[in-house]
N, C-alpha and C positions, 0 to 999 in steps of 0.2 A: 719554615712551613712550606708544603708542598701543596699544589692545587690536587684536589681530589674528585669524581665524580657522586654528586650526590643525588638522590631518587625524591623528584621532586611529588610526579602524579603519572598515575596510567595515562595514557593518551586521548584515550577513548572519555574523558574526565574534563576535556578541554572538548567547546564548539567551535565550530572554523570560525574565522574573523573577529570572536571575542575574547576581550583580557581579561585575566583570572590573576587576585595576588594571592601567593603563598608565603607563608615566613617561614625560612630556612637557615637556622644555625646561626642568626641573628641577620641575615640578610632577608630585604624585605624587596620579594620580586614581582614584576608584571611579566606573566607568560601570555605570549599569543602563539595561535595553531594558524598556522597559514599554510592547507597541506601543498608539497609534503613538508615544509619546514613549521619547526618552531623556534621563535622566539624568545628571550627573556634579556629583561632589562632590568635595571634598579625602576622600583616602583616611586618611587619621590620626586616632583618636577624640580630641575634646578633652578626654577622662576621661584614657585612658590610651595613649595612640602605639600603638593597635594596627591592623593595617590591618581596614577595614571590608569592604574586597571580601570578607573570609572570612567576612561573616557572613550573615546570613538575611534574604532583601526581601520583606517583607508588605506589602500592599496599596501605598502609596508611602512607603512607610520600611524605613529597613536596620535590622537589630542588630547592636552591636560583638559579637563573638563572647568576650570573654572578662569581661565586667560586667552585658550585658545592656542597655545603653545603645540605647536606636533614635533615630533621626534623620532626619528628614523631607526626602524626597530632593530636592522639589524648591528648600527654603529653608535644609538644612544646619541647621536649627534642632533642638536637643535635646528629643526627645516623652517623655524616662521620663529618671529619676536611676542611675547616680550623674553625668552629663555635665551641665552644668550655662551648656559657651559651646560655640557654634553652630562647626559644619566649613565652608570655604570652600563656596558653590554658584558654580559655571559655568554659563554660557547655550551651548546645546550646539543644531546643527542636523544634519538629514540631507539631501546633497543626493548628487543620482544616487546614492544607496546608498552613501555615504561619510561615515563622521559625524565631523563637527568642532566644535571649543571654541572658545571665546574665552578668550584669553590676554593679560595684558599684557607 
């Protein structure tokens, strides 16, 4: 299997600072827009399977909304307890105002 890029949403689809999930190809993601970049991480807290799009994006990290957990958006790596193993990160591009993943 090779990685491919896949066309998640327009740009313009996403609001600055908040998380949006999409399910993609069985992948289940949290994109955040922090111009110019965006983000996308595996949407599931490795604390507790809750989705992370619901929760609060501070400077470039989210919080799981029900432990308190935040997770550095662009390495999926856990910043605060109780989460303790890292969320998948994607390499994500914007091209003509379309943003896409890389997927294997």
């Amino acid at each position: 299997m090779s990685e491919r890029a896949v066309r998640i949403c327009a740009l313009d689809d996403l609001t600055e600072g908040e998380a949006c999930r999409f399910d993609v190809e069985g992948h289940r993601l949290c994109v955040v827009r922090l111009d110019p970049q965006v983000y996308v991480i595996g949407d599931r807290c490795s604390h507790a399977d809750v989705s992370l799009s619901e929760g609060e994006v501070e400077d470039c990290a989210i919080e799981c909304p029900k432990h308190g957990s935040a997770f550095d958006l662009k390495t999926g790596e856990p910043l605060s307890l109780p989460a303790v193993r890292p969320v998948p990160s994607y390499v994500s591009s914007v091209v003509d105002g379309e943003v896409h993943v890389m997927l294997l």
